[in-house]
N, C-alpha and C positions, 0 to 999 in steps of 0.2 A: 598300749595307750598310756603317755604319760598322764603320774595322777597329781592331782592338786594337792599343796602344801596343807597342811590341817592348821588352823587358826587356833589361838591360843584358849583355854575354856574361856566361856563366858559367862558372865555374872547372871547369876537369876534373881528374879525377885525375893530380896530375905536374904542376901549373899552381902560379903561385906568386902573391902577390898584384900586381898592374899589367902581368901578362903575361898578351900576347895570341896565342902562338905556338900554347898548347894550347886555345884556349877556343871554342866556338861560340857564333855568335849566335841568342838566342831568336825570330827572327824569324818564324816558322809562326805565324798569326792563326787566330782558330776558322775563318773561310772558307776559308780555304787545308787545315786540315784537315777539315772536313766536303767539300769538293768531295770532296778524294783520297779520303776512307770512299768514297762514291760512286763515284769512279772507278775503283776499283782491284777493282771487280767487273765492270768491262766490258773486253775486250780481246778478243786473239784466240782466246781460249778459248769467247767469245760466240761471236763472229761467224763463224769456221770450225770453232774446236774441236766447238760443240755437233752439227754434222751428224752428225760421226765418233760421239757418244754415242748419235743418235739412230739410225741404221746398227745400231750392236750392242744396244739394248735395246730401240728402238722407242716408243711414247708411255711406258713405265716409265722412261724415262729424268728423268720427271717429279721420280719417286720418291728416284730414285739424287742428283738434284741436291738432292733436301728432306733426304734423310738427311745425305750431304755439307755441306750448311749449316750442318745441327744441329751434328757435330760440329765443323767450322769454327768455329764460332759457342763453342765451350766452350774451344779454342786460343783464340780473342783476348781469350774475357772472364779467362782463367788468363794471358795477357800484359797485357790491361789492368787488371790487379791489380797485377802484380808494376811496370808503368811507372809508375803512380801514387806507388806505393812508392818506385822509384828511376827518376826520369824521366831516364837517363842513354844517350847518342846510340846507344854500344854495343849496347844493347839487351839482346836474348835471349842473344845471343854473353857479356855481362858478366854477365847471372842467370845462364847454367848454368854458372861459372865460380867464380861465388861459393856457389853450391848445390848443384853437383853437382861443381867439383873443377875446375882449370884444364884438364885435358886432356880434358871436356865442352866449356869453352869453346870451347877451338881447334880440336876440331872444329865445333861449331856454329856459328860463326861464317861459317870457310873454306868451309862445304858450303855455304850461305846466299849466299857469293862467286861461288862455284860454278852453283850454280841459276842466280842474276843472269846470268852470265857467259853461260850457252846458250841462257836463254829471250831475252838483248838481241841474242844475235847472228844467232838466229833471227827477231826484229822487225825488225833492222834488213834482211836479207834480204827478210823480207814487204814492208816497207817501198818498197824498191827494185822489187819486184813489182806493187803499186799503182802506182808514179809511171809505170813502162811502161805502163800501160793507155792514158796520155795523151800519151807521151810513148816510141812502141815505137822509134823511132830511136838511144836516146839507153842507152849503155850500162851498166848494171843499175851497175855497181861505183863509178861515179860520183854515183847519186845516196848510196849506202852512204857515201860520205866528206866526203860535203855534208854528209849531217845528223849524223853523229857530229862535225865539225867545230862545226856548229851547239849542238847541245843541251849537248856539253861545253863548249863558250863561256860558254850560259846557266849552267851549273851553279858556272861559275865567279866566276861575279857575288857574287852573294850568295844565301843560299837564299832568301829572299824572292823574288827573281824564281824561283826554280824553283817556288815555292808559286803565282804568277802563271802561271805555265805550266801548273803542275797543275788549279788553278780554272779557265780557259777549255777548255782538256782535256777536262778532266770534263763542265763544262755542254754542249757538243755533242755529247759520249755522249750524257749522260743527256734531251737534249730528243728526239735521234735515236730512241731506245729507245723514250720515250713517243711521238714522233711513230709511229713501228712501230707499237705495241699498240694506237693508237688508231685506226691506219689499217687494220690485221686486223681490229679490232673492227666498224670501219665496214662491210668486206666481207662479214662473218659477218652482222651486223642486217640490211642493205639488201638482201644477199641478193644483190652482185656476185659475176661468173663469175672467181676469180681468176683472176690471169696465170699461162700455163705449165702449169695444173694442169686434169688428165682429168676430174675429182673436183668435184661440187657441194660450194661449203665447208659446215661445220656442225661441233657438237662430236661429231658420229657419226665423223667420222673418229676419233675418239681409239678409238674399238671395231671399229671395220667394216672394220679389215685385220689379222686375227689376232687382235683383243683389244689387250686393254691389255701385255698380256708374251706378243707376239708370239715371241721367242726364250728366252721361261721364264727362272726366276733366273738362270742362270747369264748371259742378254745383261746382266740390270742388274751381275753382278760386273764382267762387260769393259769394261762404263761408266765405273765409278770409276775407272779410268786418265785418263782423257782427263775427268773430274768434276771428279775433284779438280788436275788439273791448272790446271782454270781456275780455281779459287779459289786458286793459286797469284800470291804478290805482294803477299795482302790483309795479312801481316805485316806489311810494310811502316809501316803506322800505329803501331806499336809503337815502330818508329824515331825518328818524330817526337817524341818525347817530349821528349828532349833539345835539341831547337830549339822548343817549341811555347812561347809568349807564359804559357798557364795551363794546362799538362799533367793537373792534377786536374779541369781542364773540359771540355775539350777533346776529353783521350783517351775520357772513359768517353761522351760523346753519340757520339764515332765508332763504338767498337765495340758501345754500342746498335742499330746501324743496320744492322748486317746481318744480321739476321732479314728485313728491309725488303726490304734490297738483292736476297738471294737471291729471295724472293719474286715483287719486279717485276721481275730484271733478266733473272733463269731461268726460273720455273717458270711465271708469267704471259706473259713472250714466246716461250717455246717453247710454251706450250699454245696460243696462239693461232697458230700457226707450222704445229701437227699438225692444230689445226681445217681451216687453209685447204686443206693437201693432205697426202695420205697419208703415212704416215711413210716409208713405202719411196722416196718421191720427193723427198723432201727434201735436197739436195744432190745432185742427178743430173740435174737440169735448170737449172745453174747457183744462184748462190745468191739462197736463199729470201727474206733482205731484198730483193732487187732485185724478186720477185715478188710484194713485198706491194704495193711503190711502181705494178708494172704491173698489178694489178690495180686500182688505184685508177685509172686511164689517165694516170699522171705519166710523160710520154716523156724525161724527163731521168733515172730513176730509177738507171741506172747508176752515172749522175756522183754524184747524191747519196748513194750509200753508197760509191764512193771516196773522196770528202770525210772519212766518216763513220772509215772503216776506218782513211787514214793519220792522223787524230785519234787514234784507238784505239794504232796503233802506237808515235806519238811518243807519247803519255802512257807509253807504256808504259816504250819505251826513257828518257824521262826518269826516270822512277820508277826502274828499273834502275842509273842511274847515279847517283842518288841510296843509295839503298837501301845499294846494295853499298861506295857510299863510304863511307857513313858506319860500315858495321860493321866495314870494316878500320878508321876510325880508331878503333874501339875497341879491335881488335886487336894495334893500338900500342900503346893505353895502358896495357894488360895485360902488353908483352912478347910478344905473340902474332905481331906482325909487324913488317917495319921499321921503326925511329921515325921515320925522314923520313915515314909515314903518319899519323904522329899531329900535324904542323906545321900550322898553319893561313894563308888568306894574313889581311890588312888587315881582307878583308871578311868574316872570321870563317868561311870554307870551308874544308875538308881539302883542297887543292889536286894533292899527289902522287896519294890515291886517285882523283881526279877524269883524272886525266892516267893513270892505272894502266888505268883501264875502256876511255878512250877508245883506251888499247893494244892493250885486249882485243876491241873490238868492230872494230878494223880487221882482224881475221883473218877477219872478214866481208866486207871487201874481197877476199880471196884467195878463199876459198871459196866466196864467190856464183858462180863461174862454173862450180864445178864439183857445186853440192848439188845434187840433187834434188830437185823441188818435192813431191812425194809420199811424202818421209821426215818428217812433221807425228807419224804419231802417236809412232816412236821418240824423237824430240826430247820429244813431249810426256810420253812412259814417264819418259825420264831426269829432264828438270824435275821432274817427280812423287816418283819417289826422293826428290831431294835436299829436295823443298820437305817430304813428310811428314816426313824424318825429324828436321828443321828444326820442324815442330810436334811431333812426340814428345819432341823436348829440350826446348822452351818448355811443355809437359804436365809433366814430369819434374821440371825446374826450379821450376813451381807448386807440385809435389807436397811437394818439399824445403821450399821455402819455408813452405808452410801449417804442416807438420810444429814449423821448428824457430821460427814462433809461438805455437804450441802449448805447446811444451816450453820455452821460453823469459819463456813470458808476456809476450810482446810487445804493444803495441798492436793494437786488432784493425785490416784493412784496412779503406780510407776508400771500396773498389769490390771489394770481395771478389766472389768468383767465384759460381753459383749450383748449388745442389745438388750442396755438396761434401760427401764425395770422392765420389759413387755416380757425378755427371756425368761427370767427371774420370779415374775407373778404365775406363769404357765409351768416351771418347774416343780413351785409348790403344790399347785393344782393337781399337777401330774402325779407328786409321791404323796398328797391326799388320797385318791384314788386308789395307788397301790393301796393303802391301807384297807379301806372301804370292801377292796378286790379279797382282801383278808378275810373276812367277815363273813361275806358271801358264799365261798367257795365250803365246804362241811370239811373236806381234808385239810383246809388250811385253819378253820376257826380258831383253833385252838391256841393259835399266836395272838388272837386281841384279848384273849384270857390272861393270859400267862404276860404278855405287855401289862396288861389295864393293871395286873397286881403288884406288878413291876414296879410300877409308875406309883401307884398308894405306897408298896414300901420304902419308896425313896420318899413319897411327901413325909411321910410318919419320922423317918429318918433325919431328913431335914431341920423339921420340926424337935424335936429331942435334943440331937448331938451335935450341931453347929452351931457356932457358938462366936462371939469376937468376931476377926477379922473373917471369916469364913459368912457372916452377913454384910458382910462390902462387897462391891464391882470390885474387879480385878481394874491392878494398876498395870496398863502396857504401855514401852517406849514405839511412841510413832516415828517408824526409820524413812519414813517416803522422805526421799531426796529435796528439798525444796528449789523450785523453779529459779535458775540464778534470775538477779533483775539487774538490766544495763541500767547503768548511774547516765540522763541526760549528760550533754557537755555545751558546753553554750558555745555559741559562734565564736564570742572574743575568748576565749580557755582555747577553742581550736586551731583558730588563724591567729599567728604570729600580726600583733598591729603593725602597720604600712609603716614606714619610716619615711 
């Protein structure tokens, strides 16, 4: 595929003209973002998260990830409005700052840090976990410092090779996936005896153990903890904006794509997942991808989803150190964090936030020796906090925005959202709830704890060390194309007079 030319840096806020101190390079090509759309719906939310859904809601969990989509799906098309508009690296952290008031910002931003920070240092622990399957000799804490060594190297390059990172990434997911679905599929037609599984496959399994909501509405509410946790990260594309070659092309084929992505990544490989064996078995006899591989009789099927998995995880932790750098250098630019975050080096990378992550994920060195490999769904409660309430402010920030086009009579948007505001008021609602569903549940509580102190230490914080321009809105250039306007021409300008 040929790739798009990379545009020349561009000026950020605080940049002056021939400096390159504040500027990123556009270097993201549509392939590099189209992989990431795609990749950034497969991780460990797939591949161990979904058991944990499938455990409390049973084949409804089908449901729980279709709803979850949907609204998914109205958070990135109300961010891929607002990045078209302003395709700047900050992202959602610089909308809700300029629409909702700086100290929306700085938290939105920090919480987004935040998220990054527990979902990378729990990847980077899975991580570590994987490479012992091959390698049980060799002490867990080391592989942990290999690859943060490694990925923050990459990250330091240029983003272009992290867009290279991300694109091979992703294509082993997504062939892995389809290789999955096709190989269930084969089992279910031909009528092979899966591996592992008591159970003749068929789509009867989705009925013939309890139904379809085996543990009634309330399994599908317990779901969305660990639901929407995996659709945690898919922001991320939002980011891109600010490094992407054609941001108005770019972003809106990316967040088209996950209607798609949910689709084939969820609701097609777990359906065919509950075909092969009952839903009550599905993670209790090791996992279920290894058993689609040994029911096909591939005796290597192990190896091929460790392959599979630390693929999933380095994408992941790439994406993480990506992610989170680039919205503290927004957080710079605003005054929201130190300016040594907003520096860039040669190759047009934020280099301090690159080295900030790589600080944070070595506590993953410390504490891989003492986590517990059975604390998956806690971690995934907290993730979930921060990442909802990360799409409530990017909800929020739409809402302000549509508003003060309205009142303003601004251009209209050039990827406007769809079925505003009805979609838009029900999204909110919806990741209200998740939250609410937080609270509820004893094994989830523990994330509106660890949020609500979250949230006090960014007020406290706020309060103290912001300072100057870090109490302004953020200033963004509105790129929407304005609508040409035909100039009238009068009769006599058009017709030549008679002679």
């Amino acid at each position: 595929m040929q790739q798009a030319p990379s545009a020349a840096p561009t000026a950020t806020p605080g940049a002056t003209a021939g400096t390159v101190a504040t500027a990123l390079n556009r270097g993201l090509n549509v392939r590099h973002i189209r992989f990431m759309a795609l990749g950034s719906a497969i991780g460990t939310g797939l591949f161990y998260g979904s058991a944990a859904a499938i455990q409390k809601a049973g084949p409804a969990a089908l449901l729980a990830y279709m709803i979850g989509g949907a609204a998914v799906f109205m958070v990135m098309r109300a961010l891929g409005e607002m990045a078209v508009r302003h395709p700047v690296s900050g992202s959602f952290g610089q909308y809700a700052s300029r629409y909702l008031g700086p100290f929306a910002g700085f938290v939105t931003g920090w919480t987004y840090v935040f998220e990054m920070a527990i979902v990378a240092i729990a990847d980077v622990t899975a991580f570590s976990i994987y490479m012992g399957f091959w390698f049980p000799q060799v002490d867990r804490w080391i592989w942990v410092l290999s690859i943060i060594l490694f990925l923050g190297a990459m990250n330091l390059l240029s983003v272009k090779v992290f867009g290279e990172l991300e694109f091979w990434f992703s294509l082993i997911k997504v062939v892995a996936i389809i290789a999955m679905i096709a190989g269930g599929a084969a089992i279910i037609v031909f009528g092979f005896q899966a591996g592992g599984s008591s159970v003749a496959p068929g789509l009867g399994n989705l009925v013939d153990h309890g139904g379809l909501f085996p543990n009634g509405f309330g399994g599908i509410l317990a779901a969305f903890a660990v639901v929407m946790f995996a659709f945690g990260g898919i922001e991320t594309i939002g980011i891109t904006a600010g490094e992407a070659a054609d941001p108005k092309k770019v972003i809106p084929q990316a967040v088209n794509t996950v209607p798609v992505r949910v689709l084939l990544f969820y609701v097609l490989t777990l359906g065919v997942l509950m075909s092969l064996f009952p839903w009550n078995e599905i993670g209790s006899n090791g996992s279920p991808f290894v058993q689609i591989f040994d029911g096909l009789g591939i005796p290597a099927a192990p190896h091929i989803l460790n392959v599979v998995v630390i693929t999933a995880a380095l994408s992941a932790i790439n994406s993480d150190i990506f992610g989170a750098g680039r919205i503290l250098y927004g957080l710079a630019q605003q005054g929201h964090a130190p300016a040594s975050f907003g520096k860039v080096s040669r190759h047009g990378v934020p280099f301090m936030t690159v080295a900030l992550m790589g600080g944070i994920l070595l506590v993953g060195v410390v504490l891989n020796a003492v986590i517990p490999e059975n604390v998956f769904v806690v971690i995934a409660s907290i993730a979930t906090f921060a990442t909802v309430w990360v799409w409530v402010m990017i909800l929020a920030s739409h809402v302000a925005m549509k508003r003060e086009i309205a009142r303003k009579g601004l251009p209209a948007s050039e990827f406007p959202s769809p079925l505003w505001p009805a979609a838009s008021v029900l999204a909110i609602a919806f990741m209200a709830m998740v939250i609410v569903i937080l609270g509820v549940f004893e094994d989830t509580r523990v994330a509106l704890y660890v949020g609500g102190a979250w949230l006090v230490l960014l007020f406290v914080a706020y309060r103290l060390w912001v300072r100057g321009d870090g109490r302004l809105r953020a200033e963004l250039v509105d790129e929407t194309a304005a609508i040409p306007v035909v100039k009238e021409v009068s009769l006599a300008q058009e017709v030549p007079a008679a002679k």
